[in-house]
Backbone as CSV, one residue per row, in Angstrom:
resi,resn,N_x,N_y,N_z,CA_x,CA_y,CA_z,C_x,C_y,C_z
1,UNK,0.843,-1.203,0.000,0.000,0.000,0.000,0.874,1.247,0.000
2,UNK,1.969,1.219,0.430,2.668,2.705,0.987,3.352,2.777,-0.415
3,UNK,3.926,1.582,-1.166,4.443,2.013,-2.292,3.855,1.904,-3.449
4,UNK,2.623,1.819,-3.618,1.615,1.845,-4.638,1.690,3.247,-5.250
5,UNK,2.010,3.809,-4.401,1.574,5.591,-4.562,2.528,6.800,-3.519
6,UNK,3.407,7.574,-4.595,3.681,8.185,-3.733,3.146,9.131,-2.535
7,UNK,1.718,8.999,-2.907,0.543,9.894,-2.506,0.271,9.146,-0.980
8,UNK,0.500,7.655,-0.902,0.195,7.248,0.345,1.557,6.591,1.357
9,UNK,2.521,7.400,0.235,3.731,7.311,0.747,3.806,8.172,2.539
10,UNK,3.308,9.206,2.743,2.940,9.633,4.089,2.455,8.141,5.591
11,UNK,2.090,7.055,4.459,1.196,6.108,6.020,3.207,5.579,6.146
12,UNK,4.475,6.077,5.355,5.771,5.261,5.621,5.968,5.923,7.627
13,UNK,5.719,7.166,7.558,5.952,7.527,9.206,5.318,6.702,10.196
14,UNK,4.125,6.579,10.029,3.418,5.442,11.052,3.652,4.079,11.078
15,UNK,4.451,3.512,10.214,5.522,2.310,10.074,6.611,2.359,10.410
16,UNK,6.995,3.210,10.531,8.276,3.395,11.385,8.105,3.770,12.455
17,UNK,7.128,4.003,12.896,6.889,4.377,14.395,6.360,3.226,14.995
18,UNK,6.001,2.002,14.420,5.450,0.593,14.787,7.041,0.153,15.270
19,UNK,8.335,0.564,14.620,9.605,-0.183,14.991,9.413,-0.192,16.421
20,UNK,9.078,0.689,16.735,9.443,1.044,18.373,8.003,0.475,19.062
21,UNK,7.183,-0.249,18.711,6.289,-1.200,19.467,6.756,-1.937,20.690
22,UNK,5.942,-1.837,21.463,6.784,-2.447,22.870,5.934,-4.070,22.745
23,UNK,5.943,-4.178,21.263,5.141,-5.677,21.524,6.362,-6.194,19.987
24,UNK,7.313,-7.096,20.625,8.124,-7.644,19.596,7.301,-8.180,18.054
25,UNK,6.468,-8.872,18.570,5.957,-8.908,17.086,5.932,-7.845,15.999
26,UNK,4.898,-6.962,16.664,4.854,-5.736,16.031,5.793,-5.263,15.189
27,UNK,6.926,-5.042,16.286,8.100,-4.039,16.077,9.235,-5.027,14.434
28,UNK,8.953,-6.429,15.311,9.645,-6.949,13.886,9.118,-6.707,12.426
29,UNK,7.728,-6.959,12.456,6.936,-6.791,11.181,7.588,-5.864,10.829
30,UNK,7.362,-4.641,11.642,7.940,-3.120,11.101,8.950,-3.049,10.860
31,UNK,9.849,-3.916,11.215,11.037,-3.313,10.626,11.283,-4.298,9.275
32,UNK,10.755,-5.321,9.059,11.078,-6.191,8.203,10.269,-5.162,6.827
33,UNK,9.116,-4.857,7.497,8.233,-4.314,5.959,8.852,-2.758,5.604
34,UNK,10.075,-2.416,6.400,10.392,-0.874,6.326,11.422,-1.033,5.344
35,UNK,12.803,-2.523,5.465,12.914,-2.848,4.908,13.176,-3.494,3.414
36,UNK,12.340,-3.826,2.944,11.684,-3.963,1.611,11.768,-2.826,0.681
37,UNK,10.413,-2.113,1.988,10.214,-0.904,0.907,11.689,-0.079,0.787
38,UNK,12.409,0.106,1.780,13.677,1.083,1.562,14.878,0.061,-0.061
39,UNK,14.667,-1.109,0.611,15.689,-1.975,-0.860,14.740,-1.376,-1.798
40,UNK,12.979,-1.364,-2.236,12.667,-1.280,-3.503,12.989,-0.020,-3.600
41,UNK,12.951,1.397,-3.191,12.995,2.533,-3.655,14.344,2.735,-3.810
42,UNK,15.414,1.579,-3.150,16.688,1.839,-3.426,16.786,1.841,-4.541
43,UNK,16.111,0.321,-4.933,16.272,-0.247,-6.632,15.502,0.765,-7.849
44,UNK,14.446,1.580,-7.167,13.508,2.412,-8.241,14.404,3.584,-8.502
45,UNK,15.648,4.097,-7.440,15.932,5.076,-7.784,15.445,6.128,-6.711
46,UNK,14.474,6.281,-6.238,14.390,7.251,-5.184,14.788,7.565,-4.015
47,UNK,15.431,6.362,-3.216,16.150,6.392,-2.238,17.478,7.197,-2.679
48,UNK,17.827,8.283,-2.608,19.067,9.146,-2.984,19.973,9.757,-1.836
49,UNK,21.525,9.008,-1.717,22.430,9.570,-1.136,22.340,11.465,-1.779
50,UNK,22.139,12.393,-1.037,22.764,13.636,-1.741,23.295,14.157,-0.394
51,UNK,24.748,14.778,-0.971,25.489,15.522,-0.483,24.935,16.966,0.613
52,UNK,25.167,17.216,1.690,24.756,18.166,2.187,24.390,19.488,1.605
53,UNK,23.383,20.231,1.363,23.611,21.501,0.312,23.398,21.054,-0.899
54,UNK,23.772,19.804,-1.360,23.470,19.466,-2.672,22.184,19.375,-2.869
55,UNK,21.622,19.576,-3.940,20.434,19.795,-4.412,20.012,18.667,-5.568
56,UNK,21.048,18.133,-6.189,20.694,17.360,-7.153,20.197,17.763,-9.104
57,UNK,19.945,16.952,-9.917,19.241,17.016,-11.537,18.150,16.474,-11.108
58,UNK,17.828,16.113,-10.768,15.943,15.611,-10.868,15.055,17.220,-10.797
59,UNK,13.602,16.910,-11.380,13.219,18.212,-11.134,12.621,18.573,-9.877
60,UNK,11.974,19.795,-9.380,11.299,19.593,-8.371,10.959,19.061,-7.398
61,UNK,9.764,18.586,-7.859,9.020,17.692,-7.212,9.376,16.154,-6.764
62,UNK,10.293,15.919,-7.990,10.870,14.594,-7.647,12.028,14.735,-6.490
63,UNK,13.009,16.020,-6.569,13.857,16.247,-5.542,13.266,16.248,-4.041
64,UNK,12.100,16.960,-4.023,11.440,17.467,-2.689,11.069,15.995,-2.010
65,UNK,10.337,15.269,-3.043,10.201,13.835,-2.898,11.318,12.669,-2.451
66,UNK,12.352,12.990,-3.190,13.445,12.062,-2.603,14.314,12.829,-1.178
67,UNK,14.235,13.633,-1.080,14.715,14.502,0.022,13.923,13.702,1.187
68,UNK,12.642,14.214,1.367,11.655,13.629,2.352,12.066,12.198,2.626
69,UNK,11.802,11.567,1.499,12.328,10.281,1.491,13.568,9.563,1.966
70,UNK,14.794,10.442,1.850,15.780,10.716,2.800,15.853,10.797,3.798
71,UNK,14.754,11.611,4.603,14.873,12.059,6.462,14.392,11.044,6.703
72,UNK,13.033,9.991,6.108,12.275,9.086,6.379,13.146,7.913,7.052
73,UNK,14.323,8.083,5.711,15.173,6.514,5.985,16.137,6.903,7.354
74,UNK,16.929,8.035,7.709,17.419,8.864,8.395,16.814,8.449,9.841
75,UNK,15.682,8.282,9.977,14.906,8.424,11.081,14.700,6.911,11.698
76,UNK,14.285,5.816,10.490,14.358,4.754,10.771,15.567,4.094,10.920
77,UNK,16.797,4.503,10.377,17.942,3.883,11.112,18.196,4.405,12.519
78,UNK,18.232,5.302,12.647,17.997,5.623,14.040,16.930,4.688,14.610
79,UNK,15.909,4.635,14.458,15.036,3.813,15.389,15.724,2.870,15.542
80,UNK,16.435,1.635,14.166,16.797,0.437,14.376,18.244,0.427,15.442
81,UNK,19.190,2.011,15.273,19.863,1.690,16.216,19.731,1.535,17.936
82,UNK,18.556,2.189,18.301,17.899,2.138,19.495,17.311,0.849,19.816
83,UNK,16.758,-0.222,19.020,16.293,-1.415,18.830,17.580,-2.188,19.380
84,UNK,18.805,-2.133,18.593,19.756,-2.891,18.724,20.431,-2.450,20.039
85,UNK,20.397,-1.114,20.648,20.959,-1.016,22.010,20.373,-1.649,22.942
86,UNK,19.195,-0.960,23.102,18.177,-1.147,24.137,17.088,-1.950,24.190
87,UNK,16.302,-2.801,23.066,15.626,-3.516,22.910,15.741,-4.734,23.606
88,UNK,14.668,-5.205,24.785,14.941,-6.106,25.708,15.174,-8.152,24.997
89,UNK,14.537,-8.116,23.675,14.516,-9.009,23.269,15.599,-9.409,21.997
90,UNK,15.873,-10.811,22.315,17.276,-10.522,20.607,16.327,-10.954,19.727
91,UNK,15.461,-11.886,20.226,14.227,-11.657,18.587,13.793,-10.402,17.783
92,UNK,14.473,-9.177,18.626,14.178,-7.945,17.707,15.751,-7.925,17.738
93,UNK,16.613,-7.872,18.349,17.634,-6.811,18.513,18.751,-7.323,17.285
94,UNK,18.980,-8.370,17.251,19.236,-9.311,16.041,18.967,-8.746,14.752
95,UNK,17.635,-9.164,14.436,17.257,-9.139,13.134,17.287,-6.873,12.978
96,UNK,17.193,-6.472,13.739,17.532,-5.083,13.392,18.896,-4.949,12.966
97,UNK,20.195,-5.499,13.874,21.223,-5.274,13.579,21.365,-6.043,11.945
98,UNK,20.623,-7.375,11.951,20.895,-7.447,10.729,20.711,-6.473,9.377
99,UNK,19.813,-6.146,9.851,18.702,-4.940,8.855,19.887,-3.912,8.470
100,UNK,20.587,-3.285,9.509,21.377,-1.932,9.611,22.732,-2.796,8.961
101,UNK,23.190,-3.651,8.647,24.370,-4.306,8.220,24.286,-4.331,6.262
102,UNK,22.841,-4.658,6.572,22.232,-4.840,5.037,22.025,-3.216,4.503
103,UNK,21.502,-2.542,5.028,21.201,-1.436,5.117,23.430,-0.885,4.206
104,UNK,23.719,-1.100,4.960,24.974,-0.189,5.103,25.997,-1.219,3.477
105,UNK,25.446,-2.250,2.956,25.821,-3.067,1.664,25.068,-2.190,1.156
106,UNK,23.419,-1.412,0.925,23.401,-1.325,0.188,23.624,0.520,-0.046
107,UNK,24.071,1.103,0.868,24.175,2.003,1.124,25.777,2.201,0.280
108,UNK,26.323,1.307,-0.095,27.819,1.502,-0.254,27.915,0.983,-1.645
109,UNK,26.884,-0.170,-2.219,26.768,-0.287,-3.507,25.941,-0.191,-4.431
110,UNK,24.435,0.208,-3.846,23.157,-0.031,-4.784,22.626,1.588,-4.893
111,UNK,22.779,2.336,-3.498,22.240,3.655,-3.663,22.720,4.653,-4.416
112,UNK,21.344,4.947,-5.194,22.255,6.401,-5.894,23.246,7.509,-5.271
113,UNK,23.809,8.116,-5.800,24.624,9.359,-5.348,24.491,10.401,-6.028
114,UNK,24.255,11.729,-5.299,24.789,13.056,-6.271,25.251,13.848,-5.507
115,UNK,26.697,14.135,-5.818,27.855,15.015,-5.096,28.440,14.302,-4.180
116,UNK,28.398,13.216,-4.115,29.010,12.488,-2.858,30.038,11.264,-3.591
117,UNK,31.058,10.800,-2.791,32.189,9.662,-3.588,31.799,8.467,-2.944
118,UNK,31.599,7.570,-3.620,31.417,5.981,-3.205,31.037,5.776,-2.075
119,UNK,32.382,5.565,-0.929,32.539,5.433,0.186,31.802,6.519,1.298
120,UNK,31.248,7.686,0.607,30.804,8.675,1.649,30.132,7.831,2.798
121,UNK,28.619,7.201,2.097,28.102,6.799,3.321,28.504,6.200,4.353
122,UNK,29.822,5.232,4.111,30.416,4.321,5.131,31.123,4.980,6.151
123,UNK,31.264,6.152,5.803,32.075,6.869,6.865,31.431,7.871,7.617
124,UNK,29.771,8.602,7.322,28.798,8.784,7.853,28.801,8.402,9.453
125,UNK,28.915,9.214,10.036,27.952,8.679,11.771,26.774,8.512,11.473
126,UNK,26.004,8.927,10.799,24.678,8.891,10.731,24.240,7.880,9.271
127,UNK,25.069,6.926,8.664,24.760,5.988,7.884,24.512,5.083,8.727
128,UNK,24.592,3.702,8.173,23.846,2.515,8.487,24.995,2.202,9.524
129,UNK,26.417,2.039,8.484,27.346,1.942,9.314,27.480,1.907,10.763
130,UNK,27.504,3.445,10.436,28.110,4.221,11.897,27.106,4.110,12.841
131,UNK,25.581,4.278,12.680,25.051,3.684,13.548,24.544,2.335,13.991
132,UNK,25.461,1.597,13.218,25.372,-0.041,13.936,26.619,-0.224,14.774
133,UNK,27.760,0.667,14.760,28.539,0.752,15.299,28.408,1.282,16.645
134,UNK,27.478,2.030,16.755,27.278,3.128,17.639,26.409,2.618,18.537
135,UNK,25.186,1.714,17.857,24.251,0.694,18.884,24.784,-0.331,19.518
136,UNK,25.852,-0.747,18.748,26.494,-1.931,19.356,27.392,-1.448,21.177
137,UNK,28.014,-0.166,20.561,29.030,0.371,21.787,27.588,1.107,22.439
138,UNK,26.807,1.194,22.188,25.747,1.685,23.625,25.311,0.688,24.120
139,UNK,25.035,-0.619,23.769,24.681,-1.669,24.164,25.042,-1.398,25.931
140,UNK,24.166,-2.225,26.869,24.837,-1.944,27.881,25.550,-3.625,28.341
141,UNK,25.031,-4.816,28.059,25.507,-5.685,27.980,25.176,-6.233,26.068
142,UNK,27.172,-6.462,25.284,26.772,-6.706,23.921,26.520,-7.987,24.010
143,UNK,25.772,-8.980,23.963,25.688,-10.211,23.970,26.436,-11.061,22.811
144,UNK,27.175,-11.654,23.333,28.415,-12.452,21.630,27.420,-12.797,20.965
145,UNK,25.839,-13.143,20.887,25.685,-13.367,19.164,25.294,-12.163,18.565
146,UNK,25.321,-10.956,19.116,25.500,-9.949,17.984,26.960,-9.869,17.954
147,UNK,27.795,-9.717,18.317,29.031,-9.659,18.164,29.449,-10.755,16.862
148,UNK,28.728,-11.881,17.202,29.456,-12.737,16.283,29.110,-12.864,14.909
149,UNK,27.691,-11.953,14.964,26.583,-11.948,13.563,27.442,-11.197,13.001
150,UNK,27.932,-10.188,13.433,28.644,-9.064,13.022,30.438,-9.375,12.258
151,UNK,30.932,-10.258,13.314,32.119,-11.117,12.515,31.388,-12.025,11.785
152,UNK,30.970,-12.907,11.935,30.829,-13.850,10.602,29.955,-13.492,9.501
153,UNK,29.769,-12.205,9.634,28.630,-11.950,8.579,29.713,-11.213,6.915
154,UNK,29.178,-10.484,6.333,30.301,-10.998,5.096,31.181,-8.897,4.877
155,UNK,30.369,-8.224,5.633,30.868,-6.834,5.599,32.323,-6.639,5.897
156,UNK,32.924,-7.499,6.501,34.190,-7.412,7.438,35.015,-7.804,6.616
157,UNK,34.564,-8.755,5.563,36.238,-9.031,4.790,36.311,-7.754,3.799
158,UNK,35.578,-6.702,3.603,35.979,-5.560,2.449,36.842,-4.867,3.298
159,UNK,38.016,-4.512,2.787,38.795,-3.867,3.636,38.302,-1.886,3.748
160,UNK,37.796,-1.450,2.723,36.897,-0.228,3.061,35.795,-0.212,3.978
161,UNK,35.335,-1.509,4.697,34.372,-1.457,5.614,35.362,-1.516,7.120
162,UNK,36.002,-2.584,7.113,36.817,-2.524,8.168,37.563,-0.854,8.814
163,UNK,38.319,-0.468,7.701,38.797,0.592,7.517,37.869,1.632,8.099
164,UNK,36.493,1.844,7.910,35.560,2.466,8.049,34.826,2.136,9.599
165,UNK,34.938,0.733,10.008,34.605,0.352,11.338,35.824,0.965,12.461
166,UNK,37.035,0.799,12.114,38.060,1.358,13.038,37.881,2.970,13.154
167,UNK,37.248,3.780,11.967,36.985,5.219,12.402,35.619,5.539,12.847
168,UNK,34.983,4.648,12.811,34.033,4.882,13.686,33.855,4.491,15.476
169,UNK,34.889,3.660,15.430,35.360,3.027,16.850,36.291,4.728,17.285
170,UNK,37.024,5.162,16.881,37.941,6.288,16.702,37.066,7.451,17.247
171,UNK,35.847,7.186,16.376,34.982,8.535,16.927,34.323,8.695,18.321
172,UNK,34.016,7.183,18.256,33.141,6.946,19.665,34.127,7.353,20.839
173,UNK,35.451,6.646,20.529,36.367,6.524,21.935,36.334,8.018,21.513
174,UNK,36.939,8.883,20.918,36.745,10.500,20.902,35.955,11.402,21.740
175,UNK,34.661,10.861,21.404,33.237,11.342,22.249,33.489,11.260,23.667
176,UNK,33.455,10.103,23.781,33.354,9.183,25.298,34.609,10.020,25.938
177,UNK,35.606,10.218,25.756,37.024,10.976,26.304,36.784,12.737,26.355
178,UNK,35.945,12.766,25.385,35.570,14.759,25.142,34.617,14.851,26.503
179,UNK,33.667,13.299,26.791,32.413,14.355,27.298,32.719,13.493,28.968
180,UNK,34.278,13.224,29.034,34.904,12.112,30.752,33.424,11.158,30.948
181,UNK,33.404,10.632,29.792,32.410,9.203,30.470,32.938,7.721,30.131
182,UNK,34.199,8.159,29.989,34.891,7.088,29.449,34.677,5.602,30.771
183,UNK,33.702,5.498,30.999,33.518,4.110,32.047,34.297,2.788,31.441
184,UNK,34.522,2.290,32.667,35.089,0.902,31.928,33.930,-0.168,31.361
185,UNK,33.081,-0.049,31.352,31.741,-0.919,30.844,31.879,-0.285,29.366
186,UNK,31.690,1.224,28.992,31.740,1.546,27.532,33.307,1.564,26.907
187,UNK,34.239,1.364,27.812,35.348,1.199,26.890,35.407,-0.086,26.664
188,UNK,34.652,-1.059,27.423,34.425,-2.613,27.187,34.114,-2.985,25.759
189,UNK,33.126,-2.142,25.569,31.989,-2.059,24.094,33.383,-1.761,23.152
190,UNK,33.491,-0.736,23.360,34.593,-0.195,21.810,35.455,-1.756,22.258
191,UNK,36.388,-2.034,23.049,37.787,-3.122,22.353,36.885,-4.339,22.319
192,UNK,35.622,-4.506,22.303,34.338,-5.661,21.712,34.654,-5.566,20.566
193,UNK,34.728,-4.588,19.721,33.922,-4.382,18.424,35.636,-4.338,17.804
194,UNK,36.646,-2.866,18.487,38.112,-4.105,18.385,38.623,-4.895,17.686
195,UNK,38.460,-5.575,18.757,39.014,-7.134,18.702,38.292,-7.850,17.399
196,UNK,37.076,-7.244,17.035,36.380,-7.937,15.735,37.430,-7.647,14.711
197,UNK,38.179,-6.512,14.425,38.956,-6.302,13.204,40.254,-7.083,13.093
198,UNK,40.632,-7.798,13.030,42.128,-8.787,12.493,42.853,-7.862,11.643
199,UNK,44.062,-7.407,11.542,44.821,-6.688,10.825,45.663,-7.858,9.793
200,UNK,46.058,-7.988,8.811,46.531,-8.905,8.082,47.719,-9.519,9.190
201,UNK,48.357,-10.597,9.062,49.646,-11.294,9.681,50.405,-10.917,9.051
202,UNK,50.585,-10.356,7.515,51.190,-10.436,6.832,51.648,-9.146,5.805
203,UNK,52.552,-9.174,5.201,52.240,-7.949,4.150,51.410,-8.933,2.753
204,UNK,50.748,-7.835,1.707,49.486,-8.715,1.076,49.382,-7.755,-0.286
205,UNK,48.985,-8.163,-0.998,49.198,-7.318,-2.400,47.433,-6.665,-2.230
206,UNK,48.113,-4.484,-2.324,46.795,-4.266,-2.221,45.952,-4.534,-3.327
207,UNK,46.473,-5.082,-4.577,45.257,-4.851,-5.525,44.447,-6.118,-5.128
208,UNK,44.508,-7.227,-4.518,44.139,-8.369,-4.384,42.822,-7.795,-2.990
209,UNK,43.276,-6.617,-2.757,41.959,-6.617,-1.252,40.516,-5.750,-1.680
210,UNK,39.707,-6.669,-1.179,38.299,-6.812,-1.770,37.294,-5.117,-1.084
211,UNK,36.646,-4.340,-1.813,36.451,-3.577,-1.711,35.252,-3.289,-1.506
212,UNK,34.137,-2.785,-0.872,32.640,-2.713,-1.113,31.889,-1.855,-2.005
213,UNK,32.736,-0.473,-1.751,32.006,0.376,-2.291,32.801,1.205,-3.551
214,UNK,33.951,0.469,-3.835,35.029,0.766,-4.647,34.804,-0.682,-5.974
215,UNK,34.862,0.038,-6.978,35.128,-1.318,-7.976,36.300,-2.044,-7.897
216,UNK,36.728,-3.198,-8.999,37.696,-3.699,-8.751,38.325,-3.131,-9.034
217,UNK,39.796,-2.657,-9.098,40.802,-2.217,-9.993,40.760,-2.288,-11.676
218,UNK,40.435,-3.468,-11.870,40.362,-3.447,-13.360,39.361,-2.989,-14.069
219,UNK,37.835,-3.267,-13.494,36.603,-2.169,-13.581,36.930,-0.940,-13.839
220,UNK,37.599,-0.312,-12.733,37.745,1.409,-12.645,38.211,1.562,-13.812
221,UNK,39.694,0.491,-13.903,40.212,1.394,-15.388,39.560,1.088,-16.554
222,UNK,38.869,0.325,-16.877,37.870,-0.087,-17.818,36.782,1.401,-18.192
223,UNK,36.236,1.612,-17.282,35.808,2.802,-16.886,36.280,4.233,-16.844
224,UNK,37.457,4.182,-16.702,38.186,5.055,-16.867,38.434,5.609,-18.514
225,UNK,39.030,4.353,-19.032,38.976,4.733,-20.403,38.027,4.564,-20.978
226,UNK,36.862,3.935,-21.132,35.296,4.248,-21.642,35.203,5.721,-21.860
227,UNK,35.893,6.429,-20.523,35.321,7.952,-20.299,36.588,8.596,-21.093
């Protein structure tokens, strides 16, 4: 119904306000059906990374439209990172973090861009990323199977995500030291998340390291000379 029409695109706020249902069922539906619709408008094109100030080529109405559509998604990752801190159940807290992991693949390879470079979103506090990073270190106890969803899941071998997880760990310990709340329970959280990154054993040929939001090497230049 909500994506039938951009016209009843307005009932998307009261679905995102179901995330935060204090009845797990609920709250999962909602986030599963928020979901969907955010991958299809990824895939239609309206879901649009734009640059701060940037304004975009679309006309009007379609800008004003994908803008909105912007704060919408903006708002619901936030919800899902509050889900994944504080949410008493891992039957939600789980499948959100999964959501915000997926969220942040497609944020790095499927979403449009205008004025912004590849990698912008991954380095975002306020992408998918940074706030799965950020729910995880508010967590007040992280329970190892989000920890471990999070290593064995497939974001961690791109070395631009990793790369991108250590500056967001960077920012937090930053915060936490600017505002003396550096407790040993939240510095627990950051060397949690840590200890998730493995640095090579070895020295390693960079063209061989796998990238998310970067093509391969041989792509680019393919691309390169096309242009």
């Amino acid at each position: 119904h909500v994506r039938a029409s951009r016209k009843n695109a307005n009932s998307l706020g009261e679905l995102i306000a179901l995330c935060s249902s204090d009845e797990p069922r609920v709250a999962l539906a909602a986030v599963q059906s928020c979901r969907a619709l955010f991958e299809g408008w990824s895939r239609s094109g309206d879901l649009v990374v734009l640059r701060e100030g940037a304004e975009g080529d679309a006309p009007e109405p379609t800008a004003l439209y994908r803008r909105w559509l912007s704060g919408k998604y903006a708002i619901w990752l936030n919800a899902l990172g509050v889900l994944v801190a504080r949410h008493e159940g891992m039957g939600v807290r789980l499948p959100a973090l999964d959501t915000l992991l997926e969220m942040a693949k497609m944020e790095g390879t499927a979403l449009v861009r205008e004025g912004d470079a590849p990698t912008a979103t991954l380095a975002k506090a306020e992408g998918a990323l940074g706030i799965a990073c950020s729910s995880l270190a508010a967590c007040v106890e992280c329970e190892p199977v989000l920890l471990a969803h999070l290593k064995k899941g497939f974001l961690l071998q791109f070395a631009d995500v990793s790369y991108y997880v250590t500056q967001h760990i960077t920012r937090l310990a930053e915060r936490l030291a600017a505002r003396n709340r550096c407790t040993p329970q939240k510095c627990a959280r950051l060397l949690d998340l840590l200890i998730l990154l493995r640095p090579p054993a070895e020295d390693f040929d960079p063209a061989a390291a796998r990238f998310l939001a970067l093509p391969p090497p041989a792509a680019a230049d393919e691309g390169a000379a096309a242009a």
